[in-house]
N, C-alpha and C positions, 0 to 999 in steps of 0.2 A: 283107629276104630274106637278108642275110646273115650276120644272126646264124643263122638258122636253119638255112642253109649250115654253119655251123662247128659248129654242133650236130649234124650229121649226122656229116660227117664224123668229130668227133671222136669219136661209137659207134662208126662203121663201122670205123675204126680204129686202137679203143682208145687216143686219147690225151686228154688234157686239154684242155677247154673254153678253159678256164683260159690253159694256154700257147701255144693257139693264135693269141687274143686280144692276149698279151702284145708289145707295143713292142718293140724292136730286133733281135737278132739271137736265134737260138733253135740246137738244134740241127740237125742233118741231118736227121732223123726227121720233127719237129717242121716242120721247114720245107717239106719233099717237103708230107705231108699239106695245110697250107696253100697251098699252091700250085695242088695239085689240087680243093682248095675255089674257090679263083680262079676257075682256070681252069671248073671245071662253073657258077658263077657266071654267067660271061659268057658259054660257050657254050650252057649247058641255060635257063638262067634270062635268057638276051639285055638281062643289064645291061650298059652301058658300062664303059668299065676304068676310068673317073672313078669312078662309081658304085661298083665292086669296089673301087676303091681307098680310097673313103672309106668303105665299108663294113665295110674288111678294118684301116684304118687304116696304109693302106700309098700310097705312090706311085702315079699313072695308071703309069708305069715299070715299075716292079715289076710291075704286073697283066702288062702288057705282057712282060715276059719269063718270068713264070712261064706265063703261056698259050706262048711259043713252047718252054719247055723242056718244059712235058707232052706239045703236040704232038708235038715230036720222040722221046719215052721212047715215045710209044705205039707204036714200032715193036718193039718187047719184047711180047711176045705174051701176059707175064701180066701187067707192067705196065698194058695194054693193059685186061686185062679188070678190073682192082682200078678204075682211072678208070671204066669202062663201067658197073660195079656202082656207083659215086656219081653216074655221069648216070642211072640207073631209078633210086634211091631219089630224087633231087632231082627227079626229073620226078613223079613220084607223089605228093613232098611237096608241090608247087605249082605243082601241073595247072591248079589254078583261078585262081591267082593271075597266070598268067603266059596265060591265054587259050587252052587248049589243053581 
């Protein structure tokens, strides 16, 4: 599910597949986006951070802080709504998948 995850994300907005994917460090851009694939990972799609993480090829850690840093951005009202817009298209993409 989470390649499919990073596939979304990366239409919704517009960045690379590609560089989302990519091992170590990325940009700022690049990484916010990632994060917030994470983070809808584990909240919309109720995988573990183990799961995101080896999904994401990142750290249980990582999953783990990039979930508490979107939590906290979602206090930003359009922030807020760019995340909300990738938990509807991930809930849509895997309604079935995930028992709902």
């Amino acid at each position: 599910m989470c390649e499919g995850m990073i596939d979304i994300v990366a239409a919704l907005f517009n960045v690379s597949g590609k560089e989302l994917r990519r091992s170590g460090r990325a940009d700022q851009s690049i990484t916010r986006v990632r994060q917030i694939a994470m983070y809808v990972s584990h909240v919309v799609l109720r995988l573990s951070m183990n799961e995101v993480g080896h999904g994401f090829g990142r750290d249980r850690t990582t999953v783990l802080y990039a979930c508490h840093l979107i939590e906290d951005m979602r206090d930003d009202e359009d922030f807020d709504c760019l995340v909300a817009r990738a938990e509807r298209v991930a809930l849509a993409a895997f309604r079935n998948r995930i028992g709902l």
